[in-house]
C-alpha positions as CSV (number, residue, x, y, z in Angstrom):
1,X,-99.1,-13.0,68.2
2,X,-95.3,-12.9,68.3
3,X,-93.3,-15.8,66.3
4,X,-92.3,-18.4,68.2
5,X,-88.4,-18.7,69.3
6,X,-87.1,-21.8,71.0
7,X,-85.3,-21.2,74.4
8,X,-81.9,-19.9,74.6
9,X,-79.4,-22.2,76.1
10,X,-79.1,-22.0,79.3
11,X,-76.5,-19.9,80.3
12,X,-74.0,-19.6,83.8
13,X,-75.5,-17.3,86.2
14,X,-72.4,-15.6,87.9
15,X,-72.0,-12.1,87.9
16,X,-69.2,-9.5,89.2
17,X,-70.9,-6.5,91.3
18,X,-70.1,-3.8,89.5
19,X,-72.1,-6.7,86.6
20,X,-75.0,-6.4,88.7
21,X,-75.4,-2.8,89.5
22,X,-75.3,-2.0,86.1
23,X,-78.0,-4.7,85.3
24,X,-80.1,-2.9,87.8
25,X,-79.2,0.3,86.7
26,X,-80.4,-0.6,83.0
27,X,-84.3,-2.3,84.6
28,X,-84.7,0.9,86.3
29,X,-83.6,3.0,83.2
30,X,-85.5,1.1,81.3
31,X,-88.9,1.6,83.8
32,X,-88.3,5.2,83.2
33,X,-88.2,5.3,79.3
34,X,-91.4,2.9,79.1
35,X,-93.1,5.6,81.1
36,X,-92.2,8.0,78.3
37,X,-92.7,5.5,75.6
38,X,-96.6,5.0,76.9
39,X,-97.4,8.7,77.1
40,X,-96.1,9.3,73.8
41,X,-98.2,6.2,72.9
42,X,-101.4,7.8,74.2
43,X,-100.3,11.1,72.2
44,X,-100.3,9.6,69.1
45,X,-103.3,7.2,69.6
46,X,-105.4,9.9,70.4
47,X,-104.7,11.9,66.9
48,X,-107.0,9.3,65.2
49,X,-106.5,6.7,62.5
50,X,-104.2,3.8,64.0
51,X,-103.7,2.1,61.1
52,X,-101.9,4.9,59.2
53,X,-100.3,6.5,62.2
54,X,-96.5,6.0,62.0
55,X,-95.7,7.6,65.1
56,X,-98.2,5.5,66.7
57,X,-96.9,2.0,65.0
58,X,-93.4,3.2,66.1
59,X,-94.3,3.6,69.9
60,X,-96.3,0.2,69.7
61,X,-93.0,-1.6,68.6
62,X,-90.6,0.4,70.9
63,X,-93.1,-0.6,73.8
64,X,-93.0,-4.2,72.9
65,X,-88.9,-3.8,73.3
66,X,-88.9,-2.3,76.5
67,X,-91.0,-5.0,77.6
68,X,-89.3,-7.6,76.5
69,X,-86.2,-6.3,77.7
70,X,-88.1,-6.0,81.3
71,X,-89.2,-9.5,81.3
72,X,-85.8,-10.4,80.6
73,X,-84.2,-8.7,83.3
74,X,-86.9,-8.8,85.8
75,X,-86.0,-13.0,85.6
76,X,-82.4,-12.6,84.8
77,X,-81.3,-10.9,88.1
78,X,-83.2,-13.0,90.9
79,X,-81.0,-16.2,89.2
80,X,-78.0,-14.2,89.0
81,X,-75.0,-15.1,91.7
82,X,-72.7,-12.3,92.8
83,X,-68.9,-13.3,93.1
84,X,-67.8,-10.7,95.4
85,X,-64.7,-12.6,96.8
86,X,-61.8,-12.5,94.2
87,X,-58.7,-15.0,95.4
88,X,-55.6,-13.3,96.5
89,X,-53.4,-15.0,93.8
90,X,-51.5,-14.7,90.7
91,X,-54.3,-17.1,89.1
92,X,-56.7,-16.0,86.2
93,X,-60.1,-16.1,88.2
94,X,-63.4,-14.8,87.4
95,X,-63.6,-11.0,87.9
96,X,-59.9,-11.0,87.0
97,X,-58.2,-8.6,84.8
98,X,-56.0,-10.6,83.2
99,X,-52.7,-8.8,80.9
100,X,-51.3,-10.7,78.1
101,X,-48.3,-10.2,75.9
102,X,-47.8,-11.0,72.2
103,X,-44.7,-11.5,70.3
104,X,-44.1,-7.5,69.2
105,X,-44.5,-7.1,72.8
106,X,-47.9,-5.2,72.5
107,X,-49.6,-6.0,76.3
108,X,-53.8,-5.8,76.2
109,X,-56.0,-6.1,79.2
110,X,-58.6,-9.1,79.2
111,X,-61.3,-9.1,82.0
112,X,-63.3,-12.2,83.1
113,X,-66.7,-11.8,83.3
114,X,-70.0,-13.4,83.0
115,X,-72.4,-13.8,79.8
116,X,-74.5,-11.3,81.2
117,X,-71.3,-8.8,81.1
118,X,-69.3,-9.2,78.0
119,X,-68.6,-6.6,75.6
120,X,-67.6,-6.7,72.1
121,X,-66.5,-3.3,72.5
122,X,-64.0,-3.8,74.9
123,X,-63.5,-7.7,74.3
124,X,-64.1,-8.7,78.0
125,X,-64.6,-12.9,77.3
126,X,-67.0,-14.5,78.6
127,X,-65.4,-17.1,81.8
128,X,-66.8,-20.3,79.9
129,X,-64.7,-19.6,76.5
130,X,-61.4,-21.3,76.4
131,X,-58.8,-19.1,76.9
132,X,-56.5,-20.8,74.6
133,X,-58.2,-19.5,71.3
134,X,-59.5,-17.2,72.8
135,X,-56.8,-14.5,72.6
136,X,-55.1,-15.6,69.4
């Protein structure tokens, strides 16, 4: 029996296309690895002692992963909305790459996305953040 989390806050559920496909892309990705997770699963349960079988406890936890990750997306995307229609405006709008300029003139591209898309990597904020302190 897992430990018990309370439930995230609920978060918005708009999403840019490109957002989406890649959401699906990762669920069907994700299919494909469980399917090689569970035979290697069988493989090492059928060498013998479970209890003392790392391979075997390492397949049981990557399994639960997968799954979880699954469940997650298999609810996610149904509640997901898809903004396809960006205005035709100089306005920041969701699904807008957005170029700022600091003092030393240095410019850096911002996109707007969704929670489901942000990236730390690449510092795409999340719509809901205010863009005031945001980019400070």
């Amino acid at each position: 029996m897992g430990r018990w989390r309370p439930p995230a806050p609920s978060s918005s559920a708009y999403i840019t296309p490109a957002g989406f496909a890649a959401l699906q892309e990762e669920l069907d990705s994700i299919w494909l690895r469980r399917r090689d997770v569970v035979k290697a699963l069988a493989e090492a349960a059928a060498e013998g002692d479970r209890s003392e079988n790392a391979e075997y406890i390492y397949r049981k936890k990557e399994l639960g992963g997968l799954d979880r990750r699954i469940r997650y997306l298999q609810k996610r995307l149904p509640a997901l909305t898809v903004v396809r229609e960006a205005p035709n405006s100089e306005a920041i709008f969701f699904g807008a790459t957005v170029e700022l300029c600091d003092d030393k003139d240095e410019t850096r591209r911002y996109r707007i996305v969704g929670p489901d898309e942000t990236d730390a990597k690449t510092f795409d904020p999340f719509f809901a953040l205010r863009l005031s302190g945001c980019f400070s």
